[in-house]
Each structure stands twice: as structure tokens, then as C-alpha cells.
C-alpha positions, 0 to 999 in steps of 0.5 A: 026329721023336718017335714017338707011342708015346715021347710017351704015357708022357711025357703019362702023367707030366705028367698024373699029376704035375699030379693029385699037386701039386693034392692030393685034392679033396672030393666030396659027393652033393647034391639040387639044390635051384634051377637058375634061374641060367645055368650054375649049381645050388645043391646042398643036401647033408646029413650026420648027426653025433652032438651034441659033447655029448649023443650024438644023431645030428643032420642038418645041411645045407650049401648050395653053388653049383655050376658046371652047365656042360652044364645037365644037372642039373634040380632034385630030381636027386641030384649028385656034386660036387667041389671046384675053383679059385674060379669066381666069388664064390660057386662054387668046386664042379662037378657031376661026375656026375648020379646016378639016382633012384630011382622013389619020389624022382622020385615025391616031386619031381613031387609037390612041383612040382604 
């Protein structure tokens, strides 16, 4: 019978190798802009790019669905997502982590609310 200290760099590997086949997965930081539905958030997330042709710095918003398994996420919290296997017609991204707010964008959110 193995040992268990022969069996851990073997776990080591397979797991190493499964994260080297799934390639690197995309992350955006988001604000979660309705959290109604079970189990999910939709995350607005912003990116500024310059204009193709004039040069102006534009922001542009995208929206995702994203998988809230824990319902930790409540609207106006900042999120890390990332990329996943489709979870159903419209989410395929997971929230990894709820960031913390600052104390002027908690104030901002609570205001809104009201």
C-alpha cells in the first residue's frame, strides 16, 4: 500500500497539468448591478479605450451574468470574476472574490438606494 507522502506529488501533477490544458481564463473587476435572480449577479464592468480614429480615451461598459454560488455578492459591491464552462444560456463567468469598498463608494450606493 502507497504512502501518502508518495501520493501527494502525484496529485501535485495532475492538478498542475489539468490547469496547464484549460489554458488561462479572463478576469474583470465589476460592480454588481442586480442581484434578483437565485444564484446569480450581472456584473457591469467598465474599460476605457482610445477612439480607432480620433484618439479619445472612451469608456465603454459590458454586461455579464455571473454565477454567485454563495450569494455573497449584494448590488453596488465591487467583484472579481472569471471565466468558466457555460453554466446556462447566458453565464458562463463566476464570481471569485467580493473586493471591498471604499467608504465614498458605500456612501454613493446607500444613497442611490434611498
Amino acid at each position: 500500500m502507497p504512502d501518502q507522502t508518495s501520493i501527494q506529488p502525484a496529485v501535485a501533477a495532475v492538478a498542475a497539468a489539468g490547469a496547464r490544458e484549460r489554458g488561462v481564463r479572463k478576469e474583470f473587476v465589476g460592480t454588481v448591478t442586480s442581484n434578483k435572480m437565485e444564484k446569480t449577479v450581472v456584473v457591469r464592468v467598465e474599460r476605457r479605450v482610445p477612439h480607432p480614429k480620433y484618439g479619445k480615451v472612451v469608456t465603454k461598459t459590458s454586461k455579464f451574468y455571473a454565477h454567485n454560488d454563495e450569494n455573497k455578492a449584494k448590488l453596488g459591491d465591487r467583484v472579481r470574476i472569471t471565466e468558466t464552462r457555460p453554466l446556462s444560456k447566458l453565464k458562463r463567468w463566476r464570481v471569485v472574490e467580493v473586493l471591498p469598498m471604499s467608504h465614498k463608494a458605500r456612501a454613493h450606493v446607500t444613497q442611490e438606494e434611498v
